[in-house]
C-alpha positions in Angstrom: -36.6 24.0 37.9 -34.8 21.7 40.2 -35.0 18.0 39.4 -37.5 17.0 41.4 -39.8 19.0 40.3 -39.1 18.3 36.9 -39.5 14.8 37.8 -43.0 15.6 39.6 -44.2 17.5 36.6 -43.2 14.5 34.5 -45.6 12.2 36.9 -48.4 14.6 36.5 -47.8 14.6 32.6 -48.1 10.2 32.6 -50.9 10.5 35.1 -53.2 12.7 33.1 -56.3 12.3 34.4 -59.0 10.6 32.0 -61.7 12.2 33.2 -63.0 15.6 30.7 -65.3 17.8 30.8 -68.7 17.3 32.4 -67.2 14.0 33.6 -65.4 15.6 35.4 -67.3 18.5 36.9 -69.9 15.3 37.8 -67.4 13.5 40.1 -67.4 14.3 43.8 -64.6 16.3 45.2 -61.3 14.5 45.0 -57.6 14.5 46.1 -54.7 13.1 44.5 -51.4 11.8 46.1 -48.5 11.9 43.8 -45.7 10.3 45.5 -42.0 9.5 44.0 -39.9 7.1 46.4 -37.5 4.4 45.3 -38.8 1.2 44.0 -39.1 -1.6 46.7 -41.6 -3.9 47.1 -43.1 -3.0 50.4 -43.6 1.0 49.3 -47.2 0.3 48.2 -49.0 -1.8 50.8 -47.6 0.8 53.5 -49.0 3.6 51.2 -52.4 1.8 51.0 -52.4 1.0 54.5 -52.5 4.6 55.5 -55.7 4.8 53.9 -57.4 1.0 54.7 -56.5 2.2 58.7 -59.3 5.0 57.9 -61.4 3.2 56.2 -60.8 4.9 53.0 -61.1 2.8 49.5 -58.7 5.2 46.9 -61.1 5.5 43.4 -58.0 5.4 41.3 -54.4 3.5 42.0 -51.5 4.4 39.2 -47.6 3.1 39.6 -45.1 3.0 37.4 -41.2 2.4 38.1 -38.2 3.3 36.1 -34.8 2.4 36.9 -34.7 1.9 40.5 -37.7 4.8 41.3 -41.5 4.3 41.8 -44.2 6.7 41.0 -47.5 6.5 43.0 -51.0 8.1 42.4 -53.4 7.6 44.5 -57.0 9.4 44.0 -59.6 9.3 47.0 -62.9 10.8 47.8 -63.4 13.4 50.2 -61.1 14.5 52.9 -60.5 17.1 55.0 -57.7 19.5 54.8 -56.8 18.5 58.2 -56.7 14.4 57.0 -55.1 15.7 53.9 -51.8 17.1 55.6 -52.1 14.1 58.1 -51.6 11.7 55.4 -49.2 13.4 53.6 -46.8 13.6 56.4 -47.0 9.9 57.2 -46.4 9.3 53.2 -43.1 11.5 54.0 -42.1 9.9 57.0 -42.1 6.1 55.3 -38.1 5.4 54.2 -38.5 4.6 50.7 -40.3 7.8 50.1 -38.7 10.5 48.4 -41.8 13.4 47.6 -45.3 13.9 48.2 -47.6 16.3 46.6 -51.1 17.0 46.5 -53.1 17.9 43.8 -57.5 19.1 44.6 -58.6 20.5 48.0 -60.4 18.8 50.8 -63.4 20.6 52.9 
């Protein structure tokens, strides 16, 4: 496992969801952003942007930085495949970002 990857899997290990069970199979369909980039002030406005220009309001925001690196979850509410892969190539393209996954499936 390369480093990055061991790195994502640590971000997916902090951001466990909190959500079990039926609360979970009640929720609507979700998708979840789990971007690494290094730590500079500007990296999450320009994330949130992305998703403010569509009019999208994220139902769960998680950071946390160590040592020169941030870690970004960002959780929003229905979105197609198409808007999925959209966003996640603008989140690749910004400079301080580093990695973007994707966890859940749009329509």
């Amino acid at each position: 496992m390369s480093h990055t990857e061991q790195a994502l899997e640590a971000d997916r290990t902090a951001f466990a969801p909190l959500e079990t069970g039926a609360e979970a199979a009640a929720s609507p369909r979700l998708t979840t952003f789990l971007i690494r980039g290094q730590s500079e002030p500007g990296m999450l406005p320009r994330l949130l942007e992305l998703f403010a220009l569509r009019s999208v309001v994220p139902t769960r925001l998680e950071a946390s930085a160590e040592v020169g690196t941030l870690a970004v979850r960002i959780t929003v509410p229905c979105l197609g495949r198409n808007e999925i892969e959209h966003l996640r190539l603008r989140m690749a393209g910004q400079v301080s970002v580093e990695t973007v996954c994707i966890e859940g499936a749009g329509d």
